[in-house]
C-alpha positions, 0 to 999 in steps of 0.5 A: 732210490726212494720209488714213487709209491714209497714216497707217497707212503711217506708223506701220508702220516705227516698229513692224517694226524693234523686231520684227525686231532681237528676233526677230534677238536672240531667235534668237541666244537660243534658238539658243546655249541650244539648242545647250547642251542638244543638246551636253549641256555644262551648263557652256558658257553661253548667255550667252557664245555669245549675245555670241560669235554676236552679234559673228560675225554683227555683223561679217561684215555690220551689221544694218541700221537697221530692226533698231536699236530692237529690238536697242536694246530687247534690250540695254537692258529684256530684260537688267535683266529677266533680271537681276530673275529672278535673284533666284528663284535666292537665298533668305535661308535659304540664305545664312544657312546659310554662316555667319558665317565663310563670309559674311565669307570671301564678302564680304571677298574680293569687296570686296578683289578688286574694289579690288586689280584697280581699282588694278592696271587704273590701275597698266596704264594700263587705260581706267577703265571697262574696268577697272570692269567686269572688277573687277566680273566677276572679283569678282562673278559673271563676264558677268551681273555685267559687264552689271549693273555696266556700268548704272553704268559705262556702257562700250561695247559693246567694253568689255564684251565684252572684259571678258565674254571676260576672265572667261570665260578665267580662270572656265573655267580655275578650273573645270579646276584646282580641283578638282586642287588640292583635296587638295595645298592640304588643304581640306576638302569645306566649305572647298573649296566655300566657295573655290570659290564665293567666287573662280570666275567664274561660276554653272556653272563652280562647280558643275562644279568642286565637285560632281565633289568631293562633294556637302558641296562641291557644296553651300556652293560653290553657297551661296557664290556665290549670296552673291556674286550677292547683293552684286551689287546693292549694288555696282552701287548703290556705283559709280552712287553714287561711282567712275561718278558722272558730275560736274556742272558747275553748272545746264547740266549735269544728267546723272548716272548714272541709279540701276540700279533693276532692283538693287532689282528683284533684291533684291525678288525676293530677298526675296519667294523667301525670304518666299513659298514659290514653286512649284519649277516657277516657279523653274525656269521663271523662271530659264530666262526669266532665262536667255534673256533675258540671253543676248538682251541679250549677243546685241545687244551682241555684233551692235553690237561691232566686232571691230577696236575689241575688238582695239585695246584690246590685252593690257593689259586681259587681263593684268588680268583675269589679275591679277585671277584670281590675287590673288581665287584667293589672298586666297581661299584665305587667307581660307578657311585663316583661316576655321574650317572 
């Protein structure tokens, strides 16, 4: 018979290591979006610190095993929470303001971007997952969308990283060269803001490009890439549907990729932000959650990514994600001269 102070003992392992591997993720956290604010660089993301902390730390010394459930936790819920809080950020309103021509531009240079760099990534002989997800973040939304794809991927850790790094790179390039490019390519505020949301990586990389050009551009930039956050959702769908789908071999074999719900989780909040007014402090609180919370789950993908499997992927991979910076910068360029802006 198991006594009562046996049994206590017992159970006190299972509880401390969840503790201890999120206090090690949160720290990371809140670290990178403390250093965010002290450095006043609105534009370096606490998600690319977190992962880049992460795998600083994750290979000078492996957290050891009581820190596994926690970092697993991490990287698992707290990532698809702060993914369903990025739904507070996106109104239907808003995306309708862009217009038929700006939704289509949005659109048409998503779905041919992320088809143009899946064929290149077979054309380079790129793992077919890592190629998922840097089509994904080249097309969508930069790191948030890697980690959203990779639900219905389900590449290693290294994959994402390397992808994270990759649209990292060229989302920061885009941020630099935009806005220099402006009057030589003769777009107007409203054309250049919808360019720029439409084909730059990442949320804060469009903002820094657009907003130093005005305040019309500044505005349908955002616009423009809050519309491809929104077509984050359907595309995580298609690939758990179709190019991830993981075959069955008859009775034995019933394992297929799990359906991401937290995409309908997203577009929930999407809908109840367009439906509902909700208080501008709740908004900028829950995107601050949003934030830390995604940066908590690059935290525990960069502690379990090993620095020699990230370099034994090679150049190949970032000569697609170079591939896929040139072609979603030029067919949207295009698709913004044929729009009438």
């Amino acid at each position: 018979m198991v006594s009562r102070a046996e049994y206590v003992d017992h159970r006190r392992p299972a509880a401390f290591p969840a503790f201890a591997g999120l206090l090690l993720t949160g720290g990371i956290a809140a670290t990178a979006m403390l250093f965010r604010e002290a450095t006043g660089i609105q534009t370096l993301s606490p998600l690319i610190l977190s992962i880049v902390m992460g795998m600083v730390i994750g290979n000078i010394r492996r957290p050891s095993v009581q820190f596994h459930s926690g970092i697993t936790f991490s990287l698992k819920r707290l990532l698809r929470i702060g993914i369903v809080l990025l739904g507070l950020q996106i109104t239907l309103p808003q995306l309708l303001s862009l217009g038929l021509p700006g939704l289509l531009t949005v659109t048409v240079t998503l779905a041919a971007s992320f088809i143009a760099v899946t064929l290149m990534g077979r054309a380079l002989g790129v793992d077919r997952h890592l190629t998922g997800l840097i089509a994904a973040g080249t097309s969508v939304c930069g790191a948030s969308a890697v980690i959203a794809a990779n639900a219905a991927i389900r590449g290693r850790e290294e994959d994402v990283a390397y992808a994270v790094a990759c649209v990292t790179i060229f989302g920061t390039l885009s941020m630099l060269a935009y806005p220099l490019l402006m009057l030589p390519l003769h777009l107007s505020p409203m054309a250049y803001g919808v360019w720029s949301g439409a084909t730059i990586h990442e949320v804060a990389q469009v903002v820094a490009a657009t907003f130093q050009s005005g305040e019309i551009a500044g505005q349908f930039g955002t616009i423009a890439k809050l519309a491809r956050i929104v077509l984050l959702a359907p595309l995580v769908m298609t690939l758990a549907a179709t190019l991830f789908r993981s075959p069955k071999s008859g009775a034995q074999n019933q394992e297929s990729t799990p359906f991401p719900l937290f995409v309908l989780g997203f577009l929930a909040v999407v809908a109840l932000n367009s439906a509902v007014h909700i208080p501008q402090a709740v908004v900028q609180h829950g995107n601050l959650l949003a934030t830390f919370l995604l940066s908590c789950g690059l935290a525990a993908m960069g502690l379990q990514t090993h620095m020699k499997q990230l370099a034994a992927q090679g150049l190949r991979p970032l000569l697609l994600g170079a591939f896929g910076w040139l072609f979603i910068s030029g067919f949207g360029y295009l698709m913004v001269r044929l729009a009438p802006f």
